[in-house]
Structure formats: structure tokens, C-alpha cells
N, C-alpha and C positions, 0 to 999 in steps of 0.2 A: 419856901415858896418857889425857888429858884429850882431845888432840886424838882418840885413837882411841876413844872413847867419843862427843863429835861426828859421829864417822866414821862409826859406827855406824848412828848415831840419824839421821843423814842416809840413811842406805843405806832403811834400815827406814820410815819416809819415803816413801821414793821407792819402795818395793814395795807399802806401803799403799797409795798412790796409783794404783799401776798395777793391784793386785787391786780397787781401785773401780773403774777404769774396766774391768776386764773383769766384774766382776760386772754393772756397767750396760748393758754391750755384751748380754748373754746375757741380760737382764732384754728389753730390748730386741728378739733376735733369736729370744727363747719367744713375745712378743706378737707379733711378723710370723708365725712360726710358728702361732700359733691363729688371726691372721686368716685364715692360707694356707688351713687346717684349713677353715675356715669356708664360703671362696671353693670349695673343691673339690666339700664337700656340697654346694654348692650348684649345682654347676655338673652333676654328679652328680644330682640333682633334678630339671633341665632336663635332661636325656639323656635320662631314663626317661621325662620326659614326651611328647619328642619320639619315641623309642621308639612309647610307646603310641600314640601317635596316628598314624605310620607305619603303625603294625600294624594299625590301623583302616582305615586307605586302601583303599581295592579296588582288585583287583592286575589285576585285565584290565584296566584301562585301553587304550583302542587307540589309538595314537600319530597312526594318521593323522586319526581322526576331529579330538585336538588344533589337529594343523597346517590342518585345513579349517577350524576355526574360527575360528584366531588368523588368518586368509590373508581370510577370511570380514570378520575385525574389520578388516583393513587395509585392504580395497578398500570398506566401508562409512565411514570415518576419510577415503578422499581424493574419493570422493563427497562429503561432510560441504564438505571444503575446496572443494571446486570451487563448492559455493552458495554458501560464506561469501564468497566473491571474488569472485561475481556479484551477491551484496547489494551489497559494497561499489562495487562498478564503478556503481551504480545510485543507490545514496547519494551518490557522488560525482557521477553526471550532473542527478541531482533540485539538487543543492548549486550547481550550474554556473546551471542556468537559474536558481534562484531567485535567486542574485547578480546575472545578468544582467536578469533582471526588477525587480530593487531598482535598478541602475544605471539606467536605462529611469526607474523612476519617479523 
């Protein structure tokens, strides 16, 4: 009788134990849960905003005049590089004589 009153009380135990940890698990998986909550308004928040600000865009935009610009930005970009390489080409021959003229004296 003694041992099955042990028996018990081990059983009982070992259910408390495991109703702890599922009441911890759900304590647990309400707080991810209201973070989620949180994450969503928010993310919901930046949609509308993005939304409205869409909706504010002007809608004729003409595509090509875009591409003439962006075409526009990239042939003024290897212009750009083509002086910066003839500075250097010149920085570099200014750099030559002046060595040469320090060797000399």
C-alpha cells in the first residue's frame, strides 16, 4: 500500500512537472504571439505607407524619356573616366620629370 501511494505521488509529480512546463511553453508561445501581433501592424503600417506614396506617383511617366537619361548618366560617367585617366597619365609624367630633374641635381 505504501509503495502504491509512492507510486502515486511520483506519478502526480511527474504530471505537475510536465503541466509546468506546458504552461511555460504557452506563456512563452502568447509572448511570440504578441510580438508576431506587433511585427505585422507594423509591417501593415509600411504597406499603407508605401501605398500612399505609390498613389501619389504620377502615372504617365514615359519610359523612354527614363532610359534617355539613365544612357545620358552613363556616357557623361565614362567621359568623367576618360579625364580622370588623362589626369593621371599627366600626374604621372609631371612625377617622371620631376624624379628625373631631382636625379640630375
Amino acid at each position: 500500500l505504501a509503495a502504491r501511494v509512492r507510486e502515486k505521488r511520483g506519478e502526480k509529480a511527474k504530471r505537475r512537472a510536465r503541466a509546468r512546463a506546458m504552461v511555460d511553453e504557452m506563456k512563452r508561445c502568447r509572448a511570440e504571439m504578441q510580438q508576431m501581433v506587433l511585427d505585422v501592424a507594423d509591417k501593415d503600417h509600411r504597406a499603407k505607407l508605401l501605398e500612399d506614396k505609390y498613389a501619389k506617383m504620377p502615372k504617365n511617366v514615359n519610359r523612354a524619356l527614363y532610359t534617355y537619361r539613365i544612357m545620358d548618366i552613363i556616357g557623361s560617367i565614362a567621359k568623367q573616366k576618360k579625364e580622370i585617366a588623362k589626369i593621371i597619365d599627366d600626374i604621372h609624367t609631371i612625377q617622371k620629370k620631376s624624379n628625373k630633374t631631382n636625379d640630375v641635381l
